[in-house]
N, C-alpha and C positions, 0 to 999 in steps of 0.2 A: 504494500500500500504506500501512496505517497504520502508521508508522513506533514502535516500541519496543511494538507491543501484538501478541502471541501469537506463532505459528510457522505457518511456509508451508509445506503439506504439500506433498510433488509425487509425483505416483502416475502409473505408464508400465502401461500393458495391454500384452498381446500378442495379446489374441482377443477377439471379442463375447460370448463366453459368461460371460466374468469381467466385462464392462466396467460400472464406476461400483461392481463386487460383490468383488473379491477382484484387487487388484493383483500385477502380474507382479513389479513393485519398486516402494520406496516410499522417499521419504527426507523426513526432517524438520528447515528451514531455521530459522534463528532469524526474528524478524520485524523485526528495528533497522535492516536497510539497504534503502533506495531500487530495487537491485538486485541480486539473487541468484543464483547460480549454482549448478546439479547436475550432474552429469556422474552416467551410469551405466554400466557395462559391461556392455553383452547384444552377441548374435549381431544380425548382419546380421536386419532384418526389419520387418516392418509394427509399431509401435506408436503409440498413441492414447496421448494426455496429458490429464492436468488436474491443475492447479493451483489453491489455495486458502488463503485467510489462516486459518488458524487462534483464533479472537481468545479464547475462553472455553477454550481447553485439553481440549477435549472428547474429540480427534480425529477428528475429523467433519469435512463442510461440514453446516452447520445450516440449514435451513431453513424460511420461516415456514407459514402452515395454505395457503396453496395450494401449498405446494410449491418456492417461487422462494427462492437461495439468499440468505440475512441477510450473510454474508459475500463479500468479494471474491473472484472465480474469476478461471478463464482456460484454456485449451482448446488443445491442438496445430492450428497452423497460424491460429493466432491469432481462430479460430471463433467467431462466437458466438450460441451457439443462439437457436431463438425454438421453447419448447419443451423438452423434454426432448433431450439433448443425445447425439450418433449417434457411434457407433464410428466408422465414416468417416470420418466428416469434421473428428475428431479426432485423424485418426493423420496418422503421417509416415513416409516406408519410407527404414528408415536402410540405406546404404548405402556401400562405402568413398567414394564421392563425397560423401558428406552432409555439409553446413555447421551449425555449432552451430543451433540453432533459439531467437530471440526470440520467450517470450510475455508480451503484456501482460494484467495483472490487470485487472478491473473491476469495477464494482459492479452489480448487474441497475437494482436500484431507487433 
């Protein structure tokens, strides 16, 4: 992560019909530390993540004329597409067994 430049959004889906379109929750991290932590509190269930450095304040992820994102992401279960990126294989089905989940940011290009 760019460290002191923007905010990390972190958006949880609960369905395909919302995903990457209208998040189940959403929270907005500062961007000065190395590593970030969100906690949210939903019901037991399938959700998809993605995560994003926020660097211009937009609230967006921006992306350039083909489509590939200008900023840092990052995807549940630590995914990373090739492509437009799938509710599947970005979810996690939380359950009381469930362990925090580690996702790393990256940059596409």
């Amino acid at each position: 992560m760019r460290k002191n430049k923007g905010k990390v959004i972190v958006e949880i889906y609960n369905n395909k019909t919302s995903w990457l379109k209208t998040p189940y929750r959403k929270m907005i991290l500062s961007g000065v530390q190395d590593v970030q932590t969100a906690s949210f509190q939903v019901p037991y269930g399938k959700y998809a993540i993605t995560i994003y450095q926020d660097l211009n304040g937009n609230g967006e992820a921006d992306m350039n004329f083909l489509g590939i994102p200008k900023e840092l992401i990052g995807f549940g279960n630590n995914y990373k597409p090739f492509g437009e990126p799938k509710f599947e294989s970005s979810s996690i089905l939380f359950e009381a067994t469930s362990t925090p989940q580690e996702i790393k940011m990256y940059k596409v290009f």
